[in-house]
C-alpha positions in Angstrom: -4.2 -37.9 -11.0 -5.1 -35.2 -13.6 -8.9 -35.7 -12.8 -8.3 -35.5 -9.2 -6.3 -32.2 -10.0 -9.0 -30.5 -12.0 -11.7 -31.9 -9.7 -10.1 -30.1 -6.9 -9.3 -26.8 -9.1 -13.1 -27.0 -10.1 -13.9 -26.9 -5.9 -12.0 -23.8 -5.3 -12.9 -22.2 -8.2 -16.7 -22.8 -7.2 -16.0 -21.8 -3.6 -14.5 -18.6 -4.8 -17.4 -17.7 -6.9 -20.0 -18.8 -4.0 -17.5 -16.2 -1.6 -18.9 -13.2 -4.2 -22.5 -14.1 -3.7 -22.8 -11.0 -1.6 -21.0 -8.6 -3.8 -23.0 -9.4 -7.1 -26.3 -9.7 -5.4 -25.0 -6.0 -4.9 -23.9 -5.1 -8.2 -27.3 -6.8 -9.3 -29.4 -4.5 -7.4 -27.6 -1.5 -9.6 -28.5 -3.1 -12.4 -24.7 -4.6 -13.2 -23.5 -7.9 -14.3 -20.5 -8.3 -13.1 -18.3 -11.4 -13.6 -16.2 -13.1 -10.9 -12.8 -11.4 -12.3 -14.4 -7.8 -12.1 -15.8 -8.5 -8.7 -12.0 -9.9 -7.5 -10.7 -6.8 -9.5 -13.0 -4.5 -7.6 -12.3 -6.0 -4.4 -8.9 -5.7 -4.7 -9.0 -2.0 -5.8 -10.4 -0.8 -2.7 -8.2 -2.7 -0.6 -5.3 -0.8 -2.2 -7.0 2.7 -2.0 -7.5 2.7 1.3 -3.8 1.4 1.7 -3.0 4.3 -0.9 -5.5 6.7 0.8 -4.0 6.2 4.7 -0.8 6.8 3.3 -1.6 10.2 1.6 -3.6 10.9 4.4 -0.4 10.9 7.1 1.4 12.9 4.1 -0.7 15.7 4.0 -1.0 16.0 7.3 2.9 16.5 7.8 2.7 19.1 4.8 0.2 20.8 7.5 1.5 20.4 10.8 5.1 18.5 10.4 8.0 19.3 12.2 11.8 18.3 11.4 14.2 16.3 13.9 17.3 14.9 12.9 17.4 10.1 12.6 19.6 7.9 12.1 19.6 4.7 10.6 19.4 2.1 12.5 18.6 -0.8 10.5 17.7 -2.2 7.4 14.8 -4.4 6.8 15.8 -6.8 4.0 12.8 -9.0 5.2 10.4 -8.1 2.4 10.3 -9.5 -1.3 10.2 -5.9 -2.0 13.3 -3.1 -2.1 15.4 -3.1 1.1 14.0 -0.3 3.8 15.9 2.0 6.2 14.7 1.5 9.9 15.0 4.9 10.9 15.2 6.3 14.7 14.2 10.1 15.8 14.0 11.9 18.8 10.3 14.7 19.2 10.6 17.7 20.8 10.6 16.3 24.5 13.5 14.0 24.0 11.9 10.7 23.4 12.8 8.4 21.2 11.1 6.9 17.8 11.6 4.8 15.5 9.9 3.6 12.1 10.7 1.5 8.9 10.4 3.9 5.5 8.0 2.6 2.8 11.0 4.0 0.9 13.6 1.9 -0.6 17.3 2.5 0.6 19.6 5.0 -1.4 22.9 6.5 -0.8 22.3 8.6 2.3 19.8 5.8 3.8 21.8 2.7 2.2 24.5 2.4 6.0 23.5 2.1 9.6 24.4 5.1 11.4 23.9 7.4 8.5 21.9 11.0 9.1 18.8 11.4 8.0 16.2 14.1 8.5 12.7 13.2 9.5 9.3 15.1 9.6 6.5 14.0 12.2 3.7 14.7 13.5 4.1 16.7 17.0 0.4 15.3 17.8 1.2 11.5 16.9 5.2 11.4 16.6 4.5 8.0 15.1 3.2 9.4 12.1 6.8 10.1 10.8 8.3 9.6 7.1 11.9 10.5 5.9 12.0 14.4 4.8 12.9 15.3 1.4 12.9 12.5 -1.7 10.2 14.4 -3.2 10.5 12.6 -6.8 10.6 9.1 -5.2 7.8 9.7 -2.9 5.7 10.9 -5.9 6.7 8.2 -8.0 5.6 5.7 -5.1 2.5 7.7 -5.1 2.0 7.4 -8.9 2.5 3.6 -9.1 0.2 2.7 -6.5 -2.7 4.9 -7.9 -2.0 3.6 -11.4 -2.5 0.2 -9.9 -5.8 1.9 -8.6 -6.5 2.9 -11.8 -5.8 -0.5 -13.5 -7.9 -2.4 -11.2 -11.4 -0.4 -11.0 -11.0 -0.1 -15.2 -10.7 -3.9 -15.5 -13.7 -3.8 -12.9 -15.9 -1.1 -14.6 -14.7 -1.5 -18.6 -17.2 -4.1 -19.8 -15.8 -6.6 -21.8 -12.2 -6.2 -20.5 -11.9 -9.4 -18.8 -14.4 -12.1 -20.5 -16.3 -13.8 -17.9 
């Protein structure tokens, strides 16, 4: 059983390292030697900047053009293995209504259906909408997501970080 097991580990482990052929024949052509965990490391840091990046994106715009209408809460999505999220409802300037799920966790004003809170959106794309104010935890999300940035391109870049 335990040759069968390490037989089959051996597979996907060769089938993930054939899956980077592209990608180092890449980092070959700039001269780089990449091992499979850097290139995985690499990959993976991209993904989550451009997660990290869309999201900063829609925040800066609302810092330029945002405008203010009054939510509710209307749900909470306990769904996730992450923090429970408010599932917030607004109405734009014309009187219809949306609604969108914070990347925020849930705290004392968002923690109860039916509670009040204020919301910023876009006029131009009223989808575009995040909970106003929560400065510090917005920032904090912000910080954590680029350190994991961070973490990932230095174990892809930092020779000698991960051994091959």
């Amino acid at each position: 059983m335990e040759q069968s097991w390490t037989a089959f580990w051996a597979r996907v482990s060769e089938a993930f390292h054939q899956a980077l052929f592209p990608f180092r024949a890449i980092a070959e052509a700039f001269g780089q030697h990449p091992g499979d965990m850097q290139i995985w490391c690499f990959l993976c840091g991209v993904f989550f900047l451009a997660l990290v990046s869309a999201q900063t994106y829609g925040d800066i715009v609302l810092r330029r053009r945002g405008a203010l209408a009054a939510g509710k809460v209307v749900g909470i999505d306990k769904s996730s293995d992450g923090p429970d999220t408010p599932i917030i409802e607004f109405a734009d300037r014309v009187g219809k209504t949306w609604r969108f799920e914070s990347h925020l966790p849930i705290n004392r004003t968002t923690g109860s259906v039916g509670a009040s809170v204020e919301v910023m959106y876009d006029p131009l794309r009223p989808k575009r909408a995040r909970e106003a104010g929560r400065s510090f935890t917005k920032a904090a999300h912000l910080a954590v997501w680029f350190a994991i940035v961070a973490g990932l391109m230095t174990l892809a870049f930092w020779p000698g970080l991960i051994s091959n």
